[in-house]
C-alpha positions as CSV (number, residue, x, y, z in Angstrom):
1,X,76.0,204.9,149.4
2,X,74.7,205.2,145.7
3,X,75.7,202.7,143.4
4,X,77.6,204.8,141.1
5,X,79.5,206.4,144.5
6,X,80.6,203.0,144.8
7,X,81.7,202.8,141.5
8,X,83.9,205.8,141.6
9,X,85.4,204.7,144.6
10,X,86.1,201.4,143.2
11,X,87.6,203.1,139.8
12,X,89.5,205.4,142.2
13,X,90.9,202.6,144.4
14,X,91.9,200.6,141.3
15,X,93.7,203.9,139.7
16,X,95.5,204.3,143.0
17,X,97.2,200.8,143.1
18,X,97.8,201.1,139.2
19,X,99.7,204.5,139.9
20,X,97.0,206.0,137.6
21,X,96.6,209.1,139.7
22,X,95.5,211.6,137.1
23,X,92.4,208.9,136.6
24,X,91.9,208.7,140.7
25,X,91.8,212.7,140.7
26,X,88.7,212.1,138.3
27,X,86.8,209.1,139.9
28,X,86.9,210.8,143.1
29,X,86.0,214.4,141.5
30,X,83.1,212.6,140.3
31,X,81.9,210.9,143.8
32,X,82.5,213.8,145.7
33,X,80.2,215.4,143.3
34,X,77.6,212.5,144.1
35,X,78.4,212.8,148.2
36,X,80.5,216.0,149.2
37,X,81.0,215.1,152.3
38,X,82.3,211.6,151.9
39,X,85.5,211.3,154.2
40,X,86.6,208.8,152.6
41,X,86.9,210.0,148.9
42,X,88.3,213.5,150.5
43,X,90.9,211.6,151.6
44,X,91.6,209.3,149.1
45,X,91.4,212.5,146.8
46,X,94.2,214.1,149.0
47,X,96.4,211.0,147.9
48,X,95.9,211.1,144.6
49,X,97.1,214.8,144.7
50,X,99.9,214.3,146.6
51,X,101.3,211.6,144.6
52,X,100.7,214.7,141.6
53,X,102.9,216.9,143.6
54,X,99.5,219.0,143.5
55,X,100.2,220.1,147.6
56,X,97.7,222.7,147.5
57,X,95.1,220.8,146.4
58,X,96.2,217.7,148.3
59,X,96.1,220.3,152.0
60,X,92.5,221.2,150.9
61,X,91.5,217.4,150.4
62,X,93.1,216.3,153.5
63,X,91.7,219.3,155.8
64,X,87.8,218.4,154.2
65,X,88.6,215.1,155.3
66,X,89.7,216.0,159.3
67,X,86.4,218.5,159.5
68,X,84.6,215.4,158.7
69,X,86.5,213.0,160.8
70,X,88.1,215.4,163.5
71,X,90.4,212.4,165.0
72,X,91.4,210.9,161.4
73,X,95.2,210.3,162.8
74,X,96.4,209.4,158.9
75,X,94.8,212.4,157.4
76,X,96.3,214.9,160.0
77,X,99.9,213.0,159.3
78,X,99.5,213.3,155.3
79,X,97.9,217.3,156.0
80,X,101.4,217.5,157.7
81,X,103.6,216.6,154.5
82,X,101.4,218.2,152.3
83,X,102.0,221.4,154.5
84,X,105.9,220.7,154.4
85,X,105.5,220.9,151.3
86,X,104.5,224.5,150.8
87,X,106.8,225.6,153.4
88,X,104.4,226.4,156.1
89,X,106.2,225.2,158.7
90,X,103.5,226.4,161.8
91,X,100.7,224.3,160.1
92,X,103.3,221.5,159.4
93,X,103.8,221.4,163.3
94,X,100.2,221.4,164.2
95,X,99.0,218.7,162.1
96,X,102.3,216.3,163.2
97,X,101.2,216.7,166.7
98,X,98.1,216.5,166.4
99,X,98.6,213.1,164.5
100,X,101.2,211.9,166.9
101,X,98.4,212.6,169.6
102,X,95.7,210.7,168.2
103,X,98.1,208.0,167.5
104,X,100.5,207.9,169.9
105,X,101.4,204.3,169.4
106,X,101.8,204.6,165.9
107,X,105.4,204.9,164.5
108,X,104.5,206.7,161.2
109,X,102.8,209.5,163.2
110,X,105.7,209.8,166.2
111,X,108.5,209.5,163.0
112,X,106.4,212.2,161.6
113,X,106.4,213.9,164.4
114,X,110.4,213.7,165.0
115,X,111.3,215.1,161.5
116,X,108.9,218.2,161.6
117,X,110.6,219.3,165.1
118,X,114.0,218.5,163.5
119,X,113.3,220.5,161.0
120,X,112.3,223.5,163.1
121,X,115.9,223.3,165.3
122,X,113.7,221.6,168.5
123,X,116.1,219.0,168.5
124,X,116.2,218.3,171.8
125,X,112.4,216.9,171.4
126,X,112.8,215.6,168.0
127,X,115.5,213.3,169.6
128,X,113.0,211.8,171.7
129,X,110.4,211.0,169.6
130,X,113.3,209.3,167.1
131,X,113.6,207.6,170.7
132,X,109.9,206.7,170.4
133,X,109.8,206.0,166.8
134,X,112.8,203.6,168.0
135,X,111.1,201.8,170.4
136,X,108.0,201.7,168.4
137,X,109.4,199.9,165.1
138,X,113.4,199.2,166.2
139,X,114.3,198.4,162.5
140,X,113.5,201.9,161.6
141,X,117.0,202.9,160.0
142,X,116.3,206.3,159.0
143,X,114.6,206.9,162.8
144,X,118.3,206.0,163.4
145,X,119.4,208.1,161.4
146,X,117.1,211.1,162.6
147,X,118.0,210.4,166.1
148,X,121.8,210.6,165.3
149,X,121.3,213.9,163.5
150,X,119.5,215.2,167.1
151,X,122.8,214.0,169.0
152,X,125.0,215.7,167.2
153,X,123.2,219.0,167.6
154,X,123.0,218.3,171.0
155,X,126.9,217.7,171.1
156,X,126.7,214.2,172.0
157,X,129.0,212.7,169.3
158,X,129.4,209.6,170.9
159,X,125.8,208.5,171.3
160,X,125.6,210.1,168.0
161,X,127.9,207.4,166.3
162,X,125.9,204.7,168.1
163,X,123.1,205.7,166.4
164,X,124.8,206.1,162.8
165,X,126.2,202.6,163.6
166,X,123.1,201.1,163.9
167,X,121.2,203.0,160.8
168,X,124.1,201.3,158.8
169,X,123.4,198.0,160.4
170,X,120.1,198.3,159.3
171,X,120.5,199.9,156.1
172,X,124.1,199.2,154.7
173,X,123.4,201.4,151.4
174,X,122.7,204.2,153.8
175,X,125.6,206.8,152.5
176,X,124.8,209.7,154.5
177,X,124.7,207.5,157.7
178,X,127.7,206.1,156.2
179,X,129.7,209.6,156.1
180,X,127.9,211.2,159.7
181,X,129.2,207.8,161.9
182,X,132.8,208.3,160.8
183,X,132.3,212.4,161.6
184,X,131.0,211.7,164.6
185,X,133.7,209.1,165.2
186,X,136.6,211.6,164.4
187,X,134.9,214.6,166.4
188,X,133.6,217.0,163.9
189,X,129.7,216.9,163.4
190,X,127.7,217.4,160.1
191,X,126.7,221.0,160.1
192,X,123.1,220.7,161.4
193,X,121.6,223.9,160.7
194,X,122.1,223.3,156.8
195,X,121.3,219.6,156.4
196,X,118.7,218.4,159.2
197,X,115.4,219.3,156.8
198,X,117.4,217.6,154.1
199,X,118.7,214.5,155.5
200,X,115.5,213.2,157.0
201,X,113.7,212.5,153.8
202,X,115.5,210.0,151.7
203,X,117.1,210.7,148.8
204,X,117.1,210.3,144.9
205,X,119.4,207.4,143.3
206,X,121.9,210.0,141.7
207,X,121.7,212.1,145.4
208,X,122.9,208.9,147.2
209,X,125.9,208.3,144.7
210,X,126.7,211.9,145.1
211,X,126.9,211.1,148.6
212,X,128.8,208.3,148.3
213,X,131.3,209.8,146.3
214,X,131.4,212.7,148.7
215,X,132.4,210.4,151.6
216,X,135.2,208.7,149.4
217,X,136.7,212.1,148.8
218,X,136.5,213.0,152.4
219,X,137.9,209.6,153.4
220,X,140.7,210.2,151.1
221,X,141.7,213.6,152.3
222,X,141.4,212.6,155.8
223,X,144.6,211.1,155.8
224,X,146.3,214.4,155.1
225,X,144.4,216.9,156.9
226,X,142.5,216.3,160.3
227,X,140.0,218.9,160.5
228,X,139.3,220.2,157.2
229,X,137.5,216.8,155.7
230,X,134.7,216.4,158.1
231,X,133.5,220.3,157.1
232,X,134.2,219.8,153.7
233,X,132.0,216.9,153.5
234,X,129.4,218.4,155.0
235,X,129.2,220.8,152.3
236,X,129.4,218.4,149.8
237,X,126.5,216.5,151.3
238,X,124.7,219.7,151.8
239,X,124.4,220.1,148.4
240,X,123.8,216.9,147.1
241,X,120.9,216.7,149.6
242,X,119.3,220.2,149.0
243,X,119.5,219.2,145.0
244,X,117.9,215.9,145.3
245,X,114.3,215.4,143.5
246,X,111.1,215.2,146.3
247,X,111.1,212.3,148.0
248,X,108.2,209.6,147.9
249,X,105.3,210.2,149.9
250,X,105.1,208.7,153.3
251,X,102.4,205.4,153.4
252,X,99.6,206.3,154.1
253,X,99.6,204.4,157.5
254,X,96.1,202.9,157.6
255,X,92.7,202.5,155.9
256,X,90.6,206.3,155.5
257,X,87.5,206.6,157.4
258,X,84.1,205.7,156.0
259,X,82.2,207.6,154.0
């Protein structure tokens, strides 16, 4: 490693922590220039991009960094939201189980791994890696969360509002979690097909008071009408959720590979 490789890396790392990610783009441009195939800067490079929104760029950074590290567990997970990013929902899949496989005891890669099959309607094993997300870091609300969303569109309400029940526990400013316990409570599940690639990924400030405004309304009509407000919510939170800005990017979940 050349001095001035260090250098950049060091500028880079500093940028990165200083939320200066236009500046890490260009300290790791310029030690990739000095050592192409540096894992570590490829990788570092495809987090300094992703935190840009640049998800084509970020993909590219992230996929030089696995052919030069084939089991790099973190940059398979981060090649995974970078590809769920751009819609491309096979690659998304590939690079979440291939993450959750290298690191099987990691809850980042299994959580990961739960909300890409979510999103693709295979509920049924999304629901047990939430299970394994669970068991791997139990105060994990939006795991919770994830796993209640699986009950429901399994049909098993009940377990369902256990698992909203405990998201809340965990997180009381969790809205949504808030609004799908007392559905699953009353009978009438969230409408799945609409909301579970929405609901698994956090939410903007002014999406969570849209949500909590939603669930006052619904709470309020409830009294009048018995089916109607459950369905009615869910459209409301439908929306709210499918408007909200990007969420953050997941951590990183460890240190990149060396150089």
């Amino acid at each position: 490693m050349t001095t001035q490789f260090a250098f950049c890396l060091e500028s880079a790392d500093r940028s990165l922590r200083e939320g200066r990610y236009a500046d890490a783009e260009h300290a790791l441009s310029a030690a990739l220039a000095l050592e192409p195939r540096s894992v570590k800067a490829h990788f570092k490079l495809g987090l300094a991009l992703e935190r840009q929104r640049k998800w084509v760029g970020a993909e590219a950074a992230f996929r030089a960094a696995i052919r030069g590290k084939r089991d790099h567990a973190t940059a398979w997970l981060r090649l995974a939201a970078a590809c769920r990013r751009q819609g491309k929902a096979r690659e998304e899949e590939t690079a979440s189980r291939e993450a959750a496989r290298l690191a099987p005891r990691s809850a980042e890669a299994r959580h990961g791994l739960a909300i890409t099959l979510a999103r693709l309607g295979q509920t049924d094993e999304a629901g047990r890696e939430f299970e394994e997300t669970i068991r791997l870091a139990p105060s994990n609300a939006i795991a919770r969360h994830g796993l209640g969303l699986a009950l429901v569109a399994q049909g098993r309400d009940a377990e369902a509002a256990v698992a909203f029940a405990e998201a809340v526990r965990l997180d009381p400013r969790a809205y949504r979690a808030h609004a799908q316990h007392a559905e699953a409570l009353t009978g009438h599940p969230v409408g799945l097909s609409e909301q579970m690639a929405a609901t698994l990924v956090g939410s903007s400030p002014g999406a969570a008071i849209a949500s909590r405004a939603a669930l006052g309304a619904a709470t309020k009509t409830s009294r009048s009408t018995a089916c109607r407000p459950a369905r009615a919510a869910s459209r409301s939170f439908s929306s709210c959720w499918t408007a909200r800005q990007a969420r953050r990017p997941l951590t990183a979940g460890g240190s990149a590979a060396g150089s």
